[in-house]
C-alpha positions in Angstrom: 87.7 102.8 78.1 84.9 105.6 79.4 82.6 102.5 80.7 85.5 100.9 82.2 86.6 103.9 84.3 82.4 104.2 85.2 81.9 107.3 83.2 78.4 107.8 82.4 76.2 110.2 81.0 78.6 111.3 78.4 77.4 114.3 75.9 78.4 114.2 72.4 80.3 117.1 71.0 83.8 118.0 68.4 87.0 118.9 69.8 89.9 120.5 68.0 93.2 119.0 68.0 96.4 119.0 66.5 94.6 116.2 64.2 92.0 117.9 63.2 88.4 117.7 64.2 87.6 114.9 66.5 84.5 113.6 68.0 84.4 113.4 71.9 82.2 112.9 74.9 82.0 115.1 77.6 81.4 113.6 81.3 82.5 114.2 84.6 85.0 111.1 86.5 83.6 111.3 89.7 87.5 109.9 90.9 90.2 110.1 88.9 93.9 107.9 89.9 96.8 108.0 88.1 99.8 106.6 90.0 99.9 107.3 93.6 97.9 110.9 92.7 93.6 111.0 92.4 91.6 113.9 91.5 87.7 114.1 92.9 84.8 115.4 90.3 87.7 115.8 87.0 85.9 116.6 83.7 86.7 114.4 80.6 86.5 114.2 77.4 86.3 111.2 76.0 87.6 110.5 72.6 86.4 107.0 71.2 89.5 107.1 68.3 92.6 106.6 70.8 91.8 103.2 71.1 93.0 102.6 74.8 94.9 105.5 74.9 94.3 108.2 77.7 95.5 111.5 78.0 95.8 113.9 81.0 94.5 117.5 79.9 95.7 120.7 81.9 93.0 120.8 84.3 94.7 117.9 85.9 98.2 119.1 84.9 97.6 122.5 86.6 97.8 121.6 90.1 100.7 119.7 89.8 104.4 120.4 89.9 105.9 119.6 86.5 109.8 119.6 86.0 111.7 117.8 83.2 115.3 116.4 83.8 117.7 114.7 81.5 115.0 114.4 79.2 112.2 112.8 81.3 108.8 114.4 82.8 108.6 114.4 86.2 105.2 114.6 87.4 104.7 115.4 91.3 102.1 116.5 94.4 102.4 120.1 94.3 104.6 122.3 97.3 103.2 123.1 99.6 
């Protein structure tokens, strides 16, 4: 997935998760778009064991707005 979204120059490393020990590659996305949102310069970690899989961490998650009704995440541009 990593050479698909054109991130290079990956550094190896080990994350913790809720899993566990993982192995993951650190890099930097120089864009990053998710639905009608895109981030500029985002680090990643890229973890070669969710087989297609991508998460968003909380330094994306942070400058969002985040609210949750009748059980569903609603993800927007932050107010201004």
């Amino acid at each position: 997935m990593a050479q698909q979204m054109g991130i290079q120059g990956c550094m190896g490393g080990v994350s913790s998760t809720a899993n566990g020990k993982v192995a993951i590659c650190m890099a930097t996305a120089k864009t990053l778009v998710f639905g009608p949102f895109e981030a500029q310069n985002v680090r990643v970690a890229v973890m070669p064991r969710l087989e297609g899989r991508a998460l968003l961490g909380m330094n994306v998650l942070s400058v969002l707005h985040i609210t949750q009704i009748d059980g569903k995440m609603v993800i927007a541009a932050p107010t201004q």
